[in-house]
RODO-153610 format. One record per residue (C-alpha): residue number from 1; y, x, z. Coordinates in steps of 0.2 Angstrom, whole numbers, padded with zeros to 4 digits. Each point is the difference from the previous one (the first is absolute). Layout:
BEGIN
(NUM; (Y; X; Z))
...
//
This chain:
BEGIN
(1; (0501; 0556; 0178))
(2; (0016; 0003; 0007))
(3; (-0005; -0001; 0018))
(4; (-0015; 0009; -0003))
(5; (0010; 0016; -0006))
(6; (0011; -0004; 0015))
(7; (-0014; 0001; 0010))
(8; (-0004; 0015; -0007))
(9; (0015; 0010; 0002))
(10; (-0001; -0006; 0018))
(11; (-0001; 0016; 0013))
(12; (-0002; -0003; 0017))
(13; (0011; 0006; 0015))
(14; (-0003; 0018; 0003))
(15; (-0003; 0006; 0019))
(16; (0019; 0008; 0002))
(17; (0008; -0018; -0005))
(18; (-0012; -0010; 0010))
(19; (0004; 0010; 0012))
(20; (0019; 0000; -0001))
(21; (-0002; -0019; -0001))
(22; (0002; -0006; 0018))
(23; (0015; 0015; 0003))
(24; (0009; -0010; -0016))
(25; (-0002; -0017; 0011))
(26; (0006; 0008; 0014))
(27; (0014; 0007; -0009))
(28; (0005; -0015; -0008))
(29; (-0001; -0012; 0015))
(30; (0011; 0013; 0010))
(31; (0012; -0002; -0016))
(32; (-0001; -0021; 0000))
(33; (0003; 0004; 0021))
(34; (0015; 0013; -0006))
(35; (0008; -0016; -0010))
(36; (-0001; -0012; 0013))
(37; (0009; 0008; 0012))
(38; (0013; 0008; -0011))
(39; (0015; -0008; 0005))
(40; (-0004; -0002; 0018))
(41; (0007; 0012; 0015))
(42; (-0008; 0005; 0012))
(43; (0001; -0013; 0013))
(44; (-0006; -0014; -0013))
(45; (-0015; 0011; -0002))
(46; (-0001; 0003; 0018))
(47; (0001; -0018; 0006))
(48; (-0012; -0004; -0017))
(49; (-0014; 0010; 0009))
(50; (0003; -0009; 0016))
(51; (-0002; -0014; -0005))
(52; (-0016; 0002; -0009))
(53; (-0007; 0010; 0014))
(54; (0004; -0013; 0012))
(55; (-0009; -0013; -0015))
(56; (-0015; 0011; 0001))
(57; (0000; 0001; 0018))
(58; (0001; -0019; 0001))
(59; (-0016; -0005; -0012))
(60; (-0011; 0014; 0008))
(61; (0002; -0009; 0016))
(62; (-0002; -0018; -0007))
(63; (-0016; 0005; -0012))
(64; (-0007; 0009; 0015))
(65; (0003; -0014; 0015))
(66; (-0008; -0014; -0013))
(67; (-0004; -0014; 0010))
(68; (0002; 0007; 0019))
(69; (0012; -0001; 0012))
(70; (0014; 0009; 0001))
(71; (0022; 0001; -0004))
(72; (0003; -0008; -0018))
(73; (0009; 0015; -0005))
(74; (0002; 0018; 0006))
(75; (0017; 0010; 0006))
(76; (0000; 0012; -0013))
(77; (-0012; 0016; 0002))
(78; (0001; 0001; 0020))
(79; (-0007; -0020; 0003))
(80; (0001; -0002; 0019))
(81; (0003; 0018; 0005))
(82; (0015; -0001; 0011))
(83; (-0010; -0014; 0010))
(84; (-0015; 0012; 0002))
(85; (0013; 0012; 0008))
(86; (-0004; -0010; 0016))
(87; (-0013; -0011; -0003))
(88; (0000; -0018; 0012))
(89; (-0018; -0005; 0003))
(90; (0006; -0018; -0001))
(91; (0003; 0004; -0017))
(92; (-0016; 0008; -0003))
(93; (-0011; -0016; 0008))
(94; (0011; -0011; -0011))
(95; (-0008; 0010; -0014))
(96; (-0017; -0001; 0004))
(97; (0001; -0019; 0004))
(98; (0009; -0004; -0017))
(99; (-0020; 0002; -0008))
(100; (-0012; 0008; -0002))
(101; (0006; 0013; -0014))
(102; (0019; 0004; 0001))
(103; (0010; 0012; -0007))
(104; (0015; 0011; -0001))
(105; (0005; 0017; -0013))
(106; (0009; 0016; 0010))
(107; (0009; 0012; -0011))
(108; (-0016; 0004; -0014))
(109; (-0011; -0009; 0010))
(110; (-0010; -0017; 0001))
(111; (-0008; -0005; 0014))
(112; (-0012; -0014; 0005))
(113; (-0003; -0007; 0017))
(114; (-0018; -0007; 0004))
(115; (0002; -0011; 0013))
(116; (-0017; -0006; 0005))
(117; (-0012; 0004; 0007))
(118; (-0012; 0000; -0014))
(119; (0012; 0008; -0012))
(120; (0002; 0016; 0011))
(121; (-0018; 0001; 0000))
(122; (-0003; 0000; -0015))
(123; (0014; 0013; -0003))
(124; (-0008; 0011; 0015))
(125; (-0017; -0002; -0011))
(126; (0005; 0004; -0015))
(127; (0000; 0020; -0004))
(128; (-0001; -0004; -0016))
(129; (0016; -0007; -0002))
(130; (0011; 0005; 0013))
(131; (0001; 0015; 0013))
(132; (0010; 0003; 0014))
(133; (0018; 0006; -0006))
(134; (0011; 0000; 0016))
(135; (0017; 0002; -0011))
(136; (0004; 0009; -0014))
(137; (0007; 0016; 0010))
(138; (-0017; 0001; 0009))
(139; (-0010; 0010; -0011))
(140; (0014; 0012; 0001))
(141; (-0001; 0000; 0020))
(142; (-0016; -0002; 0002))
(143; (-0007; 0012; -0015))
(144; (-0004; -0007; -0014))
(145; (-0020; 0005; 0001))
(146; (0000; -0006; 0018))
(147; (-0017; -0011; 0004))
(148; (0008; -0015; 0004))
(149; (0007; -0002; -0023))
(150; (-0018; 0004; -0002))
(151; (-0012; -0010; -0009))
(152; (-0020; 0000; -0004))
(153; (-0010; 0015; 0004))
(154; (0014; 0011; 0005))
(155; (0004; -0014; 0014))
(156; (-0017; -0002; 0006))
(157; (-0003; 0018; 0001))
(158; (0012; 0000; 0011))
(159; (-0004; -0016; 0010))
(160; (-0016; 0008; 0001))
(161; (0007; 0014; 0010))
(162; (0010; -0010; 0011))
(163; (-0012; -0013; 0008))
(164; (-0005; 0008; 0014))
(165; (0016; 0005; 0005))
(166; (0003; -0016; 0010))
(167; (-0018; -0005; 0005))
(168; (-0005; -0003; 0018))
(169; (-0002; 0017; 0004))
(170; (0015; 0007; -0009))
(171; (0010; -0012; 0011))
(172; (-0008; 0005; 0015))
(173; (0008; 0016; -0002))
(174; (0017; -0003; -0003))
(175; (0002; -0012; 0017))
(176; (0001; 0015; 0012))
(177; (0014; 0007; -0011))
(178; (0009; -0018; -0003))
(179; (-0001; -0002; 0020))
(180; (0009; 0015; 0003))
(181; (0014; -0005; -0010))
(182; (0001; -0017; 0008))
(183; (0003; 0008; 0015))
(184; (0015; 0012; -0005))
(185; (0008; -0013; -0009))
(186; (-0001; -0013; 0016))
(187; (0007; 0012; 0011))
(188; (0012; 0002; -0014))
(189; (0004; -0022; -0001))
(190; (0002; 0002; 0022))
(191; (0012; 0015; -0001))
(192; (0010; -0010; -0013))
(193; (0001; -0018; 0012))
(194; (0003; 0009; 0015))
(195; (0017; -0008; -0001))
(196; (-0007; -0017; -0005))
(197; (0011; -0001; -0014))
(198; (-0009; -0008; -0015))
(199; (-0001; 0012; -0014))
(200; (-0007; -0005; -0018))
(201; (-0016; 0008; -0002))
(202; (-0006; -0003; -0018))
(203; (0003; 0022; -0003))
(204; (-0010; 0002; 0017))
(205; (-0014; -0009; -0008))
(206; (0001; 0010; -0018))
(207; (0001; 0015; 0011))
(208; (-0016; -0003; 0010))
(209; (-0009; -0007; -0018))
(210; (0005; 0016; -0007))
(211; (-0006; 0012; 0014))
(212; (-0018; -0010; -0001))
(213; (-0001; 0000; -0018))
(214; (0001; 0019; 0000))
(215; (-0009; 0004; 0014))
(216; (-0014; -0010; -0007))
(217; (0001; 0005; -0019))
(218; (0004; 0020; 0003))
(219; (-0002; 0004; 0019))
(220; (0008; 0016; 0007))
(221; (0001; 0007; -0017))
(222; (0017; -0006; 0000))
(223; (0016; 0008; 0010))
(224; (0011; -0013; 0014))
(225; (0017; 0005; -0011))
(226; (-0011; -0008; -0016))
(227; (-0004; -0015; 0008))
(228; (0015; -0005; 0008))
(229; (0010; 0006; -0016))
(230; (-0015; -0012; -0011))
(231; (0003; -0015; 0014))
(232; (0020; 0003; -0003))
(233; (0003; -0001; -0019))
(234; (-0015; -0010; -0005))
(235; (0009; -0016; -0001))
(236; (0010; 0010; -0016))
(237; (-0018; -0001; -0010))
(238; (-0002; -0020; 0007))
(239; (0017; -0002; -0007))
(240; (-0003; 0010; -0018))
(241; (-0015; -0012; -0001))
(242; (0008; -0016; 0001))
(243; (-0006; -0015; -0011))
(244; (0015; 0002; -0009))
(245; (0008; 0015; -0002))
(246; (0012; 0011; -0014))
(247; (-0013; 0005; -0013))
(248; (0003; 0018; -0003))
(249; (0003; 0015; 0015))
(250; (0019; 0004; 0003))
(251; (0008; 0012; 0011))
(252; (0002; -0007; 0016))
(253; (-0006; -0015; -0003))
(254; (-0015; -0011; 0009))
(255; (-0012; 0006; -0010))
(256; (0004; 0019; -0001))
(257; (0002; 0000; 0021))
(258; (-0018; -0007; 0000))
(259; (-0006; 0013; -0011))
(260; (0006; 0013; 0008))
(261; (-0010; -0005; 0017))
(262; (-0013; -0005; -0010))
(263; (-0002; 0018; -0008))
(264; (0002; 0007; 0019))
(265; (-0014; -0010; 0007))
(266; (-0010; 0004; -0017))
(267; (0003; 0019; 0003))
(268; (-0004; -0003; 0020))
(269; (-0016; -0009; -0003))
(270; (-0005; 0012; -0012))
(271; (0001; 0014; 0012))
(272; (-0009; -0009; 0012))
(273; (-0016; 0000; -0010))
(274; (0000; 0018; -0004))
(275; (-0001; 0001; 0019))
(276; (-0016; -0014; 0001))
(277; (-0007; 0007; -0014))
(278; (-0002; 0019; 0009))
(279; (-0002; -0010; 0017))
(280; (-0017; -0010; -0007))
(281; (-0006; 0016; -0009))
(282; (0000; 0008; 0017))
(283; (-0012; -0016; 0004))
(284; (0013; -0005; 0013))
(285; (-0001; -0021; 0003))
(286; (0011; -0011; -0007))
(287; (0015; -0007; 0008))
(288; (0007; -0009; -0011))
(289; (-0001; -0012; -0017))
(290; (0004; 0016; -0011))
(291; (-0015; 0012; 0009))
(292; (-0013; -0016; -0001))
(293; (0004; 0001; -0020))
(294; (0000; 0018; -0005))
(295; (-0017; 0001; 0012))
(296; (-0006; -0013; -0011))
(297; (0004; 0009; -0014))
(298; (-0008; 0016; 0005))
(299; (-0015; -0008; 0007))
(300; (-0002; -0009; -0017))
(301; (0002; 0014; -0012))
(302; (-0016; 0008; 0009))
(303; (-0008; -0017; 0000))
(304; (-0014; -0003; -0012))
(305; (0005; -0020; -0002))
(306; (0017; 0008; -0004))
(307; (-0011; 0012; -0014))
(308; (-0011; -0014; -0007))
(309; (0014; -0012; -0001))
(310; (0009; 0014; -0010))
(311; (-0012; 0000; -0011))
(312; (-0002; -0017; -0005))
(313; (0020; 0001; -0004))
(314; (0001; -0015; 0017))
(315; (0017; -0001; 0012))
(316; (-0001; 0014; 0014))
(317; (0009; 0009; 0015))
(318; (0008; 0010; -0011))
(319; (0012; 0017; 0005))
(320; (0018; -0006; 0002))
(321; (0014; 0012; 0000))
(322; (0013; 0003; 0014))
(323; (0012; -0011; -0010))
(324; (-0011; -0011; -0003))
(325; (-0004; -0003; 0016))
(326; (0018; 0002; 0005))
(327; (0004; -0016; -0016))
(328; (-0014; -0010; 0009))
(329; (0004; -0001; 0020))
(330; (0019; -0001; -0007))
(331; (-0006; -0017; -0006))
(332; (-0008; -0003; 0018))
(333; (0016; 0003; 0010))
(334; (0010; -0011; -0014))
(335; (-0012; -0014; 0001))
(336; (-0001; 0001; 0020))
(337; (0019; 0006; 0006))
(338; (0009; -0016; -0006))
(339; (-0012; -0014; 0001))
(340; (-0006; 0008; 0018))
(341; (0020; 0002; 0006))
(342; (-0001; -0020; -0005))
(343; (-0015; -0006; 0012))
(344; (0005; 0010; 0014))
(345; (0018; -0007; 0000))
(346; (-0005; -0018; -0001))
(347; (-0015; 0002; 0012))
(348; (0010; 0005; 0013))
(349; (0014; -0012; -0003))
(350; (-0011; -0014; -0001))
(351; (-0012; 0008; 0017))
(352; (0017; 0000; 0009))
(353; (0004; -0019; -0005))
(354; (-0018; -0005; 0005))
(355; (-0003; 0002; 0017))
(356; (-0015; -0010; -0003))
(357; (-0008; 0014; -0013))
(358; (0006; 0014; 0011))
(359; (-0011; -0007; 0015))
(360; (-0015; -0002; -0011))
(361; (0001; 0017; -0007))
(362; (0004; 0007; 0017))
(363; (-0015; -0008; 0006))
(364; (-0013; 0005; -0014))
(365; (0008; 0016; 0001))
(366; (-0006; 0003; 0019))
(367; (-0019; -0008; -0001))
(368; (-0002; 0012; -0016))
(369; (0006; 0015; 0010))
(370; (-0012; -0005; 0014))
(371; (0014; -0002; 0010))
(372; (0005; 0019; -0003))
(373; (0018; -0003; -0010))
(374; (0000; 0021; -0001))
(375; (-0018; -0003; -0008))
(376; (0002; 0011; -0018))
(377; (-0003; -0011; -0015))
(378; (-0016; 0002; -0010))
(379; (-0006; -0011; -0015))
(380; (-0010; -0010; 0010))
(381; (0014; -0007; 0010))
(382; (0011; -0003; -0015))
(383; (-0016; -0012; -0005))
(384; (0000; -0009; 0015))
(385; (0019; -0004; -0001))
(386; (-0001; -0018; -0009))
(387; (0015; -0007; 0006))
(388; (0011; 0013; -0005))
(389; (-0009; 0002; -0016))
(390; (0006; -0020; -0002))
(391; (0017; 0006; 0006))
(392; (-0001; 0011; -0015))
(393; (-0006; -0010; -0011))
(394; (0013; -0013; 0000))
(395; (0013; 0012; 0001))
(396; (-0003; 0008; -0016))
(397; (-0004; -0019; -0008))
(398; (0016; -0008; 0009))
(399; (0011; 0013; -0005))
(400; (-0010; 0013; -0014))
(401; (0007; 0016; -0002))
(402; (-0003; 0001; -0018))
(403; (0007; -0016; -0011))
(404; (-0004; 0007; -0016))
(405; (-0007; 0012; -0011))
(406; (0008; 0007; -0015))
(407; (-0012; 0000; -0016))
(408; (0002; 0007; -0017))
(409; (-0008; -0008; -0014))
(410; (-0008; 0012; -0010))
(411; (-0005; -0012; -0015))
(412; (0006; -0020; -0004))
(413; (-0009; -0010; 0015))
(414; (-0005; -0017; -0002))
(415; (0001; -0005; 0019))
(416; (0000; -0017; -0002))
(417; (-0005; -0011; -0018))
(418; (0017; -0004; -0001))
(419; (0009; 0017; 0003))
(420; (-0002; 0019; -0005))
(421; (0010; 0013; 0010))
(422; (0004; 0013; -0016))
(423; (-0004; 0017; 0002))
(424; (0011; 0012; 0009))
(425; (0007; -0014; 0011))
(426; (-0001; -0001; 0020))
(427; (-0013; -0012; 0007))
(428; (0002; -0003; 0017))
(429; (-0012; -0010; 0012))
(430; (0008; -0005; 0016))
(431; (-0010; -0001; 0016))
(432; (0009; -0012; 0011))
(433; (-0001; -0016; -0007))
(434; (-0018; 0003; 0001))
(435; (0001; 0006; 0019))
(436; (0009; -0017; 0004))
(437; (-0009; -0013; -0011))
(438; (0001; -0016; 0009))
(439; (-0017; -0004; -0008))
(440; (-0009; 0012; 0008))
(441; (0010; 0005; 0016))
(442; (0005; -0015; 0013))
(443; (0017; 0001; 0005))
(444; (0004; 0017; -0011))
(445; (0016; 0003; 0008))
(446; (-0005; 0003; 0016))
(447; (-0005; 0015; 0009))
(448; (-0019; -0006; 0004))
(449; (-0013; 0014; 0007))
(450; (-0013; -0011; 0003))
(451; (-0003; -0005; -0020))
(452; (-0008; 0013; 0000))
(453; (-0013; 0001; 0015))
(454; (-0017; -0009; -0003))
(455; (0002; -0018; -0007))
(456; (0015; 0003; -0007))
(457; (0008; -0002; -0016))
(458; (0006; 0018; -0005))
(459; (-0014; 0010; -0001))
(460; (-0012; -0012; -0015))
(461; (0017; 0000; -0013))
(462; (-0007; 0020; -0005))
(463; (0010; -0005; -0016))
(464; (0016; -0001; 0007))
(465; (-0001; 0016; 0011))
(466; (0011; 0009; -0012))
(467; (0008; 0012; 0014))
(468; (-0005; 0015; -0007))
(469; (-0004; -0005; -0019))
(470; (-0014; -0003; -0009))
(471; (-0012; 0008; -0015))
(472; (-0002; 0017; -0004))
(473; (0015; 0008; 0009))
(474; (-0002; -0011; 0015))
(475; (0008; 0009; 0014))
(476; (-0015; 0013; 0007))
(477; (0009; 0002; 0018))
(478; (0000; -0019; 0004))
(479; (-0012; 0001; 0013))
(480; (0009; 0016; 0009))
(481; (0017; -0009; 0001))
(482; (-0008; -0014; 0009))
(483; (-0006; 0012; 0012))
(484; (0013; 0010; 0002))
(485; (0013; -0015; 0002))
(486; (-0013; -0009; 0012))
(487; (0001; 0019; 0011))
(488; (0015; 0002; 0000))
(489; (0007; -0018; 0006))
(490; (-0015; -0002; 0010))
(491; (0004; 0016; 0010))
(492; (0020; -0003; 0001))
(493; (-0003; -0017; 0007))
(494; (-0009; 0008; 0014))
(495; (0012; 0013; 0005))
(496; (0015; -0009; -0004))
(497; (0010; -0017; 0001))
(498; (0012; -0001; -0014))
(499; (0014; -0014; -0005))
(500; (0007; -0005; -0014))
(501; (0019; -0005; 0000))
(502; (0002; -0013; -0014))
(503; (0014; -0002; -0013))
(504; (0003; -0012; -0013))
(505; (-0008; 0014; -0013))
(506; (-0015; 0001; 0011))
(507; (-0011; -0013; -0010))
(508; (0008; 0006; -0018))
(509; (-0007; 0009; -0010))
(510; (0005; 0017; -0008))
(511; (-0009; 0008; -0016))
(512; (-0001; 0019; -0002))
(513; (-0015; 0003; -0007))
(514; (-0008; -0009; 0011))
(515; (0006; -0014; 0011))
(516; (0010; 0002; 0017))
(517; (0010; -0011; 0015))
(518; (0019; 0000; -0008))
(519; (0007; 0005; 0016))
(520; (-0015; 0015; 0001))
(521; (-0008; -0006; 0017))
(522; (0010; 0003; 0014))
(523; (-0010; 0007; 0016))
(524; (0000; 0006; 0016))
(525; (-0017; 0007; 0007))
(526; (-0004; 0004; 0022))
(527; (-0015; 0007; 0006))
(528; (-0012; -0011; 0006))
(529; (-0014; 0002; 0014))
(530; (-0017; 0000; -0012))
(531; (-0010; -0008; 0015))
(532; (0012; -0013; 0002))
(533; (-0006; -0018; -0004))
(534; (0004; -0007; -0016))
(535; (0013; -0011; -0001))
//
């Protein structure tokens, strides 16, 4: 009875104190907190924070590397930062070949390494999972609503747009303009051999990249000082984007010199489709990437596919604006301007080195001209240049521009049954070991163009072709950088002999970005007799 009349009397917790409940936890645990520490100075409680930071820090790591590869412990917060400062790419193969999942942890971030080849596939074709991150600083260079961190619909409405911006007959009509370069800039390599004093000419070649890529991408639209001020200072946003980089933008630091010249070309490119805008209105004909797309936006808002496919809610050629635009052929000159500075360097170097290539290119060169080396370059030509399409080829597979791809995981992803990457780490599939896998390729490490002719090896290993990526942001203008490196070493070889003067860097390689000759190709070009015989 007693309970009972206890139970009755019983009144249950009113709104205000259930209320002020979790506030009298709090209060009390910051009093427990209070006790503990009274009787400490401040250095006790200093060092007390340390340590258990530097605790933390150290079982995040080891919870998230599990069973992979990768340093038993990590140097508190930073991990391998200082060595990233100048990375060796001795160091980074002996990462890759340490298994096929490694691992390290930089500042507040834990990275993973795929190092197969059916690893990074399966991180490129994966959207679900993962999406292309850069760094951490990118989003904040880049834009943060830029295409290329898009995902879904909102990436292939984009994609959609972008297609024909490097078919056949887009291509076709940026060769007059990239042959026109090639010329100024040759004259330029003579002037500067007329002493025959080898010169390093790794900046030449980002030069020349530059000036193609922008011809190509926004024609005229853009000024001489513009361009040469974009080729000058462009290596500050290659150096902002670095695999490993100080996470936040400081004055004067990397990251806040690459966003400055990023913000400059944005505002640049910007300005330039204002002009193609007005200029396609008039009807006037494209001349460049940034015309053929805002013609295809103007022809497709009158089309009525574009009307009907608006109206069943489908992906469309939809109005983009100037910054938009701007965002996106940003993303072209980032993905071109680094990786294209890259193949041209060791093309040359390794043309000079091979007098055997150089006489079979010299000699394709002249039978497709019809004998005409002053003959201008037309599609049809390019297509009939198999040889230096090999030459190409096994450039780009012997020393790839791109040896990894920097991916964010966007929720926990089981990539193998053994491992699962958690969410907000870096996955990142690299594309060398694939590129020289002594399973599929016959002597891997050697410069072979013939691989890749008929009956050989190169061509059937499709899955290993990870050059330019794979998936859904698979690099759209594959097909024109083969082109335009094909043009542009196809023509030198005819107007020019060149020689490379070897050092003991020559055959080392450098990683910025992309990879390079340590010693950054030393070279000295002469002008050649294009009707001479190949030699």
């Amino acid at each position: 009875m007693d309970e009972m009349a206890n139970s009755s009397n019983f009144s249950p917790p009113s709104a205000v104190s259930s209320a002020e409940q979790p506030f009298q936890t709090l209060v009390g645990g910051l009093e427990t907190i209070g006790k503990t520490l009274e009787g400490l100075n401040g250095w006790q409680i200093f060092f007390s924070i340390v340590i258990l930071s530097v605790t933390y820090d150290q079982f995040r790591y080891i919870w998230n590397k599990g069973s992979i590869v990768g340093p038993a412990l990590k140097i508190p917060f930073m991990g391998p930062f200082l060595e990233s400062v100048n990375p060796k790419f001795s160091e980074y193969l002996a990462k890759w070949n340490s298994g096929p999942l490694s691992c390290v942890s930089v500042f507040h971030k834990f990275v993973v390494i795929a190092s197969t080849r059916d690893l990074a596939r399966k991180v490129f074709n994966s959207p679900g999972y993962a999406s292309p991150c850069v760094v951490d600083v990118a989003k904040k260079i880049l834009r943060p609503d830029n295409w290329v961190f898009l995902d879904g619909r909102a990436h292939v409405e984009y994609r959609k747009g972008l297609n024909g911006l490097f078919s056949r007959q887009a291509m076709g009509m940026y060769l007059p303009g990239q042959e026109e370069l090639y010329d100024i800039y040759f004259k330029r390599w003579l002037e500067l051999s007329k002493e025959g004093k080898p010169i390093p000419f790794m900046s030449e070649f980002r030069d020349i990249n530059c000036a193609v890529s922008l011809r190509t991408f926004v024609g005229h639209y853009i000024s001489d000082e513009a361009v040469k001020e974009i080729s000058e200072n462009y290596y500050k946003i290659t150096a902002a984007l670095e695999l490993v980089n100080f996470p936040i933008i400081l004055p004067w630091t990397k990251t806040w010199y690459g966003k400055k010249c990023a913000d400059f070309v944005l505002n640049e490119f910007a300005a330039c489709a204002a002009k193609s805008r007005i200029a396609m209105k008039e009807g006037k004909e494209p001349g460049c990437t940034m015309d053929s797309w805002i013609k295809s936006m103007l022809e497709a808002k009158e089309s009525e596919a574009s009307k009907i496919a608006a109206a069943k809610g489908l992906p469309q050629i939809r109005e983009f604006s100037d910054m938009e635009i701007s965002m996106t052929v940003f993303t072209f000159l980032f993905a071109s301007q680094d990786a294209s500075s890259s193949a041209t360097t060791w093309q040359f170097q390794i043309m000079a080195d091979r007098p055997d290539v150089m006489k079979k290119i010299r000699e394709e060169q002249l039978r497709v001209r019809d004998g005409d080396p002053y003959k201008k370059l037309d599609l049809d030509m390019v297509d009939k240049m198999v040889y230096t399409r090999a030459v190409v080829k096994e450039q780009l597979r012997y020393r790839p521009p791109v040896i990894m791809v920097p991916y964010e995981v966007k929720k926990s992803f089981q990539i193998t049954p053994e491992y699962k990457i958690p969410k907000g780490a870096m996955v990142v599939p690299t594309l060398y070991p694939s590129l020289h896998d002594p399973e599929v390729y016959n002597d891997p490490e050697s410069f072979v163009p013939e691989r890749w002719l008929e009956g050989g090896e190169a061509e059937a290993a499709k899955k290993n072709w990870l050059v330019f990526g794979a998936g859904p942001h698979v690099c759209l203008g594959q097909n024109y950088a083969i082109m335009n490196f094909m043009s542009m070493i196809g023509k030198a070889s005819l107007m020019m002999d060149w020689e490379h003067h070897t050092t003991p860097k020559s055959e080392d390689i450098k990683v910025f970005a992309t990879i390079f000759p340590e010693d950054d190709c030393f070279l000295v070009f002469k002008e050649r007799d294009p009707y001479a015989p190949a030699e």
